[in-house]
C-alpha positions as a printed Julia matrix, in Angstrom:
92×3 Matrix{Float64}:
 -47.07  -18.45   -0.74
 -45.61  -19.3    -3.66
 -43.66  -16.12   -4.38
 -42.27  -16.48   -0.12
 -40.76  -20.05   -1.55
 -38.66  -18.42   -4.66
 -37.89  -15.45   -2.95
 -36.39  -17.68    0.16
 -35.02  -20.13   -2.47
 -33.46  -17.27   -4.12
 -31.9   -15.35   -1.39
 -30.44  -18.59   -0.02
 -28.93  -19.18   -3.64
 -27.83  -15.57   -3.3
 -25.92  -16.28    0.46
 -24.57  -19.52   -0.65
 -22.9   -17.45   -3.56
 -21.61  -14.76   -1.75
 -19.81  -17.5     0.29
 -18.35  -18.94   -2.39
 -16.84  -15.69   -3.7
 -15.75  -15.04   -0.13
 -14.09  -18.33    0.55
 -12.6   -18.56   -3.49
 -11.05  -14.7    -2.65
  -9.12  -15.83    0.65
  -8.27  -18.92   -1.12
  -6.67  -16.78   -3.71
  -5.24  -14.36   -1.07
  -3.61  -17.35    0.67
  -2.4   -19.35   -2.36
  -0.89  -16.22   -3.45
   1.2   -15.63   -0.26
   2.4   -19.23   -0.51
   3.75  -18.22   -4.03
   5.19  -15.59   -2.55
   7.25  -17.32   -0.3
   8.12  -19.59   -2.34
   9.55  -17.24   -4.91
  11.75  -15.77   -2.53
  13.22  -18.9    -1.33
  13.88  -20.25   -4.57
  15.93  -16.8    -5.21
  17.84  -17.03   -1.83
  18.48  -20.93   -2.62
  19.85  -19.52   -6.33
  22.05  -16.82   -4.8
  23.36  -19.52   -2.39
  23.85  -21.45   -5.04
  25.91  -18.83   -6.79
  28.19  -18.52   -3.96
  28.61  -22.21   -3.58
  29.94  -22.57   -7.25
  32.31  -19.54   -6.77
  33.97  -21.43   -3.48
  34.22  -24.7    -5.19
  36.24  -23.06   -8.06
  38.15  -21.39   -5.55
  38.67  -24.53   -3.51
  39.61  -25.97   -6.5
  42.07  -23.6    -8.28
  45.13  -25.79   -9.4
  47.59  -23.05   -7.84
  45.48  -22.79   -3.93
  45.75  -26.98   -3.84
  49.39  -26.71   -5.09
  50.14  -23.93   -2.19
  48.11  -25.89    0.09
  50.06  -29.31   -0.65
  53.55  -27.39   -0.31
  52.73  -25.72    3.0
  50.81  -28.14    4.8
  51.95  -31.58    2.88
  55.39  -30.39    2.4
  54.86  -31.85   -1.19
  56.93  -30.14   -4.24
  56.67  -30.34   -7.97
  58.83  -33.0    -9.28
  61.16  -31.69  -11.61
  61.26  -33.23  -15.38
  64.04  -35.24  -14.74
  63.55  -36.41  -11.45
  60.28  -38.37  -12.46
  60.56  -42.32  -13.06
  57.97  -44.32  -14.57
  57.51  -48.1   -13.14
  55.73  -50.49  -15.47
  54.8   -53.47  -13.12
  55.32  -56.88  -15.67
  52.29  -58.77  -16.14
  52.67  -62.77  -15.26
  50.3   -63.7   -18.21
């Protein structure tokens, strides 16, 4: 009688084990396609950020916004002699 009890206690020990291995492997399995996808968005978010910094220097070249503010702003470059500096007098 004896022996039936450690055997039983034993295989149930044995089942409850397996379960755990079972349950810690598709843990594993799912944790790892997580990762996964998380990997690859993090390197489409850094190629997107590469692109993003190469149109904000372009945006931002001095000679686009200068061709930009003559054709569309009809704006020109003063010239060195046309500029005139206003100093407003303080009433101190």
């Amino acid at each position: 009688m004896r022996d039936a009890i450690v055997t039983s206690v034993l295989l149930l020990a044995v089942i409850a084990s397996a379960v755990a291995v079972v349950r810690t492997h598709h843990e594993r399995r799912s944790l790892f396609v997580e990762l996964d996808e998380a990997e690859a968005r993090r390197d489409r978010l850094q190629v997107e950020w590469g692109r993003l910094q190469i149109e904000q220097s372009t945006w931002a070249a001095s000679d686009r916004i200068e061709r930009v503010a003559a054709e569309k702003l009809n704006l020109q470059l003063s010239r060195a002699g046309a500029t005139v500096l206003v100093a407003a007098e303080r009433g101190d």
